[in-house]
N, C-alpha and C positions, 0 to 999 in steps of 0.2 A: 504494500500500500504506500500512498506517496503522501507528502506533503508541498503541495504545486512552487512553492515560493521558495521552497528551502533543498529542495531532493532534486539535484540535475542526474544527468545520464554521466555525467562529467565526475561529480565529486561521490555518486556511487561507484564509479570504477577505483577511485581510488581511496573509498572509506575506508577507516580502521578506528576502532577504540578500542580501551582499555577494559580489561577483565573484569567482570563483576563477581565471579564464579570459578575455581582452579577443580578442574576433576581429576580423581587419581586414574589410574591406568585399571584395567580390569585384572581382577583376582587371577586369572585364571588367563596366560596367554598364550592361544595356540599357537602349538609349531607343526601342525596337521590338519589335514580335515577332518579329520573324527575329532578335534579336539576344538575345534572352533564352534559346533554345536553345544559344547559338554560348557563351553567359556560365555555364549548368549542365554542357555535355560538357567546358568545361574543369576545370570544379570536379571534375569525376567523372574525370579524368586523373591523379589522387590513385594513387602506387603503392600505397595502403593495400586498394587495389580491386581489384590486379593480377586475382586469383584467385575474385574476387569478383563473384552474378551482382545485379542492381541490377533493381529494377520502380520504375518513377517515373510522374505521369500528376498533369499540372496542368490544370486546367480555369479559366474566367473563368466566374462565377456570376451575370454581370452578359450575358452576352454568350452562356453556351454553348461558346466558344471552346475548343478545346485548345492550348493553352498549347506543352505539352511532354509528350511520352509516349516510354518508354524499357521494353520487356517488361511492359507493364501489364497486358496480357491472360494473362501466365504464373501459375501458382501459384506462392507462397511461406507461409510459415509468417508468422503475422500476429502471433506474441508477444502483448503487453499490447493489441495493436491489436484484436484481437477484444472487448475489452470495449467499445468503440463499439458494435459488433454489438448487445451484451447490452443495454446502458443505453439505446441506442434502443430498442430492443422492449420493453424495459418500460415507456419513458416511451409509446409508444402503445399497448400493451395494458392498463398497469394503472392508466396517468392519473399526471400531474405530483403530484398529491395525495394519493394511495396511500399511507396507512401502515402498518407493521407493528407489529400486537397481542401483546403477551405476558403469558399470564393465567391465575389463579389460579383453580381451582374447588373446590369442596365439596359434599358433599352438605346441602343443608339441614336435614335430618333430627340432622344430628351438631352439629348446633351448637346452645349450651346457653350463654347468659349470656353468660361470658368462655372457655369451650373450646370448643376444636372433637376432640371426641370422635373423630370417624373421622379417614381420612386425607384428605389436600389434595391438588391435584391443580396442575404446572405446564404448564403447555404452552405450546410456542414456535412462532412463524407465520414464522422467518423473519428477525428482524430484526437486520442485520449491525451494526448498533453501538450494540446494548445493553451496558453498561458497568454495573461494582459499582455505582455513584451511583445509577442503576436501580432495581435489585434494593433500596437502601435505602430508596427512595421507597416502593417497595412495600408495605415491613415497615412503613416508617412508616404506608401506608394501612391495614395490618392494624391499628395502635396504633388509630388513630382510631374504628374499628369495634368496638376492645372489647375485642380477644381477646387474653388473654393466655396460654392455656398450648394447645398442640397436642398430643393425645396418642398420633395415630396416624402413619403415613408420610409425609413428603415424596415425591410419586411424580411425576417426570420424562419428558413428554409429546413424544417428538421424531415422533409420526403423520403430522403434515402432510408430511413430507418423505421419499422414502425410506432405507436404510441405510447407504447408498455413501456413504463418509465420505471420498472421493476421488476424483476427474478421472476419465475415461477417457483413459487413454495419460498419466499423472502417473508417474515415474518412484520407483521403488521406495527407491533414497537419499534422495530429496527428503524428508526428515525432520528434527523436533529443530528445526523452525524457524517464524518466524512466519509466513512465506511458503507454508507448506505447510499449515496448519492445518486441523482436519478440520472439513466440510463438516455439518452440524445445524441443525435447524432452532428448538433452544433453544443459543443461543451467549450468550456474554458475551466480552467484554475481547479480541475475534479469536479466542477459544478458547485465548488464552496466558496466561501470566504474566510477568514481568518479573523479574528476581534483578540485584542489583548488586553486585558482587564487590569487596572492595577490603582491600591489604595490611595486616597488625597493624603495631602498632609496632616489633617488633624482629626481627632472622631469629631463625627456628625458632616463633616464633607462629602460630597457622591463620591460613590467610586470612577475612577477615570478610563475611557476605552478609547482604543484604535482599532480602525476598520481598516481593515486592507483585503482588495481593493474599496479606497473611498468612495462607494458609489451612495447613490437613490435609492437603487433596489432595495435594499434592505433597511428596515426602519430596527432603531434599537429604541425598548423601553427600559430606562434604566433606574431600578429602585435601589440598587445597593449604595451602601452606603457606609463609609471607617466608621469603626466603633473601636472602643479602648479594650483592657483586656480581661473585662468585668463583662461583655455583652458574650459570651463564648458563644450563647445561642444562637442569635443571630449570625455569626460568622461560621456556624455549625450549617446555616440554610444557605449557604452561598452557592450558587449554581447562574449555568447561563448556560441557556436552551431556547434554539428556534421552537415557536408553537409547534406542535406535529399532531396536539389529539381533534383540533380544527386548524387543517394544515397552512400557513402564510409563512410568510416572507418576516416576520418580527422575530427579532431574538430580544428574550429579558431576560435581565441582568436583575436578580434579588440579593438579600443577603445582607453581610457584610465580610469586611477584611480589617483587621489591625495597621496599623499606620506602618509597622514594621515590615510587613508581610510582603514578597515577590510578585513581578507582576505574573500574570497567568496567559497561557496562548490557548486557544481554543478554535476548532478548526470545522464549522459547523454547513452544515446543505445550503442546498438555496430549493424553490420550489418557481418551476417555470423555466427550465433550464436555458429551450432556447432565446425567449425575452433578457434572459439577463444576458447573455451574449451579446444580444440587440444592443442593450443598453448601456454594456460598458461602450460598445464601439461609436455609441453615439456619443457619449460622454468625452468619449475621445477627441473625436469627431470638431467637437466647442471647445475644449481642450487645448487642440493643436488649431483652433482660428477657421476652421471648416462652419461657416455657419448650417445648421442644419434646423429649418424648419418644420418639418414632419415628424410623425409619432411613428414608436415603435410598437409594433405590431409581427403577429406571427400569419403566413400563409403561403403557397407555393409558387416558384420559381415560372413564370412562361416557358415555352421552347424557343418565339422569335429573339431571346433578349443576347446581348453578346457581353464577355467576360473582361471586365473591367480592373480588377486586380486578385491577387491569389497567393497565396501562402503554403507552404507545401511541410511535411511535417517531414523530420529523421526518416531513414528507411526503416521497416518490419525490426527487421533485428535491431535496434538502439530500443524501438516502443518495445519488446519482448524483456530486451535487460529490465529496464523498468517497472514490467508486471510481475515479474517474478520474484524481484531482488526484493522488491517491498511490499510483495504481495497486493497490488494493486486490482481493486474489486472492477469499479468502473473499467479502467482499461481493459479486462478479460473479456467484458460484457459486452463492450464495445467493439472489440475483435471478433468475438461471436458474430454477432452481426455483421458486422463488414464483411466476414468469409459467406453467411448466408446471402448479403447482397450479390456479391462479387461472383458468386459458382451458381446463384438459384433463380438471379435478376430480383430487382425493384419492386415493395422495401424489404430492407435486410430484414431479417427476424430471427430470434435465438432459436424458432425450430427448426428454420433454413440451416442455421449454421453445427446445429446438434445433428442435423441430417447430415453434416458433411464431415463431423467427427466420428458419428457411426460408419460412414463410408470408407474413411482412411483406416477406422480400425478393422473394419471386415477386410484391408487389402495386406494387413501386417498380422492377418490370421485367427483373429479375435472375433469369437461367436457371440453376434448382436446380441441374441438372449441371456446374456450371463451377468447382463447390467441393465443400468437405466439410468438417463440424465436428461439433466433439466435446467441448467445456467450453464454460464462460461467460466463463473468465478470461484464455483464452491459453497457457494452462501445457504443453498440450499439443502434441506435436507432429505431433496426426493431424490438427491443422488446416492447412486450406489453401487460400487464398484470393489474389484478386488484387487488384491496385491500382485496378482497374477497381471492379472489387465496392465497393471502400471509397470511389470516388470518388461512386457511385451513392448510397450512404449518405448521404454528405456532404450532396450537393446534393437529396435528400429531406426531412432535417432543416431543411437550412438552408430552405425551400422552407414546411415548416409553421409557418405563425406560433404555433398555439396552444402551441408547444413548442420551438419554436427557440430562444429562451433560453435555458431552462433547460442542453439538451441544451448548446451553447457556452459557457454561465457553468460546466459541469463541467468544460473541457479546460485542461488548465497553462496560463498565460497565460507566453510566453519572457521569463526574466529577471524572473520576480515571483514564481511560488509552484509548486505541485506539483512534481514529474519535471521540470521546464522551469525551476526557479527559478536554476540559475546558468549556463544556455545561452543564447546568441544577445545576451547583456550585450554595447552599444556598439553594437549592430548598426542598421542601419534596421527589423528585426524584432523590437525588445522592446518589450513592452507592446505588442504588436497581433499578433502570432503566438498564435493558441491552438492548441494539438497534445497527440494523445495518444502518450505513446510506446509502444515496445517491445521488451523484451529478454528474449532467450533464450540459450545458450551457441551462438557463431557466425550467432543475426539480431538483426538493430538493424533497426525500424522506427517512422517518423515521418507522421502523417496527421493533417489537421486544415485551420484556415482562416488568411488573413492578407489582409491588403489590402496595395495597391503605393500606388507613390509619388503617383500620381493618387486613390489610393481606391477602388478598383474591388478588389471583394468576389472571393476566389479561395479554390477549394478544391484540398488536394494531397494523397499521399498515395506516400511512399519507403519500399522494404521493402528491405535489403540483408540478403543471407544467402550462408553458405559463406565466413566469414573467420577466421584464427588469431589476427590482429591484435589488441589490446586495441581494446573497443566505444570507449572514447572518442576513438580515431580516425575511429571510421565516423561517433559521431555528430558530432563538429566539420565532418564533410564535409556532413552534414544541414544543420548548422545556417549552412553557406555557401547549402547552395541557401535555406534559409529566407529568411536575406540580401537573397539575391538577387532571389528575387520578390517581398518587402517593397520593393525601391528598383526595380525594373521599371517603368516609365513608357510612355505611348504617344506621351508629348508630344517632339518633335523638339530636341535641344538648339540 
């Protein structure tokens, strides 16, 4: 998952922080294959599992070998791991090179000197991380071309995609956040905004907030308010949440905070996705000296009109690092759909694009009946898949050269960046574990490649589901087996 303002494709390749967590080495280190079974059932003897049912399934990629297998053939719920699914079928349906267009049109007819007399037209193809910086380039290519004053509509082009602004089987609170954000095929910034809250100088001062981006769109009501360190209760209710149980565009601000207290960042939805795109770019638009007369409004593109300026996104592979590295919901979704637009024609739709994930896996040998899916992201929990299915994946990917990069330069490298950047620290598997996670309320799941202590190229894939326990116990148990088959050896001590 990303956070649009602060998470480039740039400073994820080259994240690192520091340990929060040192794991020891596993009790038990095989220096055989009979002994690297005898070295994960102890790991998985963890009471944190008592209740808990566990799919595991290691393979050697070098060899074909099964490793280890534990319920692999069972279904479980795949969490974030379903986005493997997604970003492989895009990387073979729509090519490593693939990018996403975001573009202006007009009719030629309205355009006179420096106005453009009728209205403009935006339309969006999809692309998950168009950001304001964007949208300014834009305006800026409007400057270059002349135009300075607009005097008809800003009108908001979301056709390529249909209107399901959410999951099938996405859970009805899942609101008010950037994790849930609505699904469009004109997005900017995740579809959020960013507010950062932070106390006045003295009790009984409001609390003070930044928007960014500074727009209209979103109205803040702001009741909080410093209080000294006698009101505990009041700064016990502090909270700031977009409406979501009658959905708008408001976030409040309650509460309080101590005059001492940090500011807070908070990274919340928007509702109307493609009007607020409309809207930053009109903002812009007055901004950069464009006068613009007309209202922004959402509706469809003509066929006579001709393309005015356009914006082109990274290619496939850079948008892939991105959904993976940080587990990026929208992005997956939005891929989804762009491969159903792209292989099924106009609008995309995620059963278009579930249809063309079912297709690539019936071509890499995988019998449709043994699963069932229903997002791009994971979010849901009408998916269900086995360890088997994701090992098949693995050793598909890993197997095409024209894309095997790519596809493994997307997954958290342990102990360096993404979801994985403060797991598996000291272990024999950092820097050489790449894995995607996944998490849902009660499943943790781990899938992805690592080599062992000879080198020998291995794919795995652990889904643990049905626990009360906090995840980060399951996953410290993940990231033993990780461990483990990073120092796995064939050679005899």
């Amino acid at each position: 998952m990303k956070t649009y303002f602060l998470i480039t494709i740039i400073s994820l390749a080259m994240f690192s922080c520091a340990s929060k967590k040192t794991l020891v080495k596993p009790a038990v280190t095989a220096t055989k294959v009979t002994d690297l079974p005898t070295a994960i059932d102890q790991i998985l003897q963890d009471s944190s599992l008592t209740q808990t049912r566990t799919g595991i399934k290691i393979v050697s990629l070098k060899t074909g070998e099964t490793l280890y297998s534990r319920n692999s053939q069972l279904l479980f719920h795949p969490a974030s791991n379903m986005k493997l699914l997604t970003t492989s079928t895009a990387l073979k349906r729509l090519g490593a090179d693939f990018k996403f267009p975001t573009r202006v049109f007009v009719d030629s007819g309205s355009v006179s000197d420096s106005t453009i007399t009728g209205p403009i037209y935006l339309k969006g193809y999809g692309d998950p991380d168009l950001v304001s910086d964007d949208l300014r380039r834009m305006v800026d290519q409007l400057k270059l071309k002349g135009i300075r004053r607009i005097s008809g509509d800003l009108i908001c082009d979301n056709s390529y995609m249909d209107d399901l602004f959410w999951g099938n089987g996405w859970m009805w609170d899942d609101a008010s956040d950037w994790y849930w954000a609505q699904i469009s095929p004109l997005t900017v910034n995740d579809n959020c905004v960013e507010i950062t809250v932070k106390p006045g100088a003295h009790p009984g001062d409001s609390l003070r907030y930044q928007l960014t981006p500074n727009t209209a769109f979103m109205k803040i009501v702001n009741h909080g308010v410093t209080v000294d360190s006698s009101d505990s209760l009041i700064r016990h209710a502090f909270k700031v949440k977009r409406r979501w149980k009658h959905p708008a565009n408001i976030i409040d601000i309650e509460g309080g905070r101590f005059p001492t207290d940090a500011e807070r960042d908070y990274i919340i939805d928007v509702i109307d996705a493609p009007r607020y795109v409309g809207t930053l770019l009109g903002e812009m638009l007055r901004a950069e000296g464009i006068v613009f007369d007309g209202v922004v409004r959402t509706g469809e593109t003509p066929k006579n009109v001709g393309l005015l300026v356009e914006h082109l996104s990274p290619p496939l592979s850079l948008v892939i690092f991105n959904t993976n590295k940080i587990s990026d919901n929208l992005s997956a979704e939005l891929l989804l759909k762009t491969v159903g637009a792209e292989m099924r024609g106009i609008p995309g739709t995620a059963k278009k694009g579930i249809s063309e994930i079912y297709k690539f896996l019936q071509e890499i040998g995988v019998d449709s009946s043994t699963y069932e899916l229903a997002d791009g992201s994971g979010v849901s929990r009408y998916n269900v898949i086995t360890p088997d299915l994701i090992i098949e994946l693995l050793k598909a990917m890993n197997a095409d050269f024209r894309l095997q990069a790519e596809f493994k330069a997307s997954l958290p490298v342990a102990g360096v960046d993404g979801s994985l950047d403060s797991r598996m620290k000291n272990t024999p598997a950092e820097n050489k574990l790449r894995a995607k996670t996944g998490t849902l309320r009660g499943v943790s799941a781990l899938s992805g490649y690592t080599t062992t202590a000879d080198g020998e190229p291995v794919a795995f894939s652990m889904i643990m589901e049905h626990f009360v326990v906090g995840a980060s116990k399951i996953r410290r148990i993940q990231d033993k087996i990780g461990a483990a088959i990073s120092l796995f050896t064939r050679r005899e001590n």
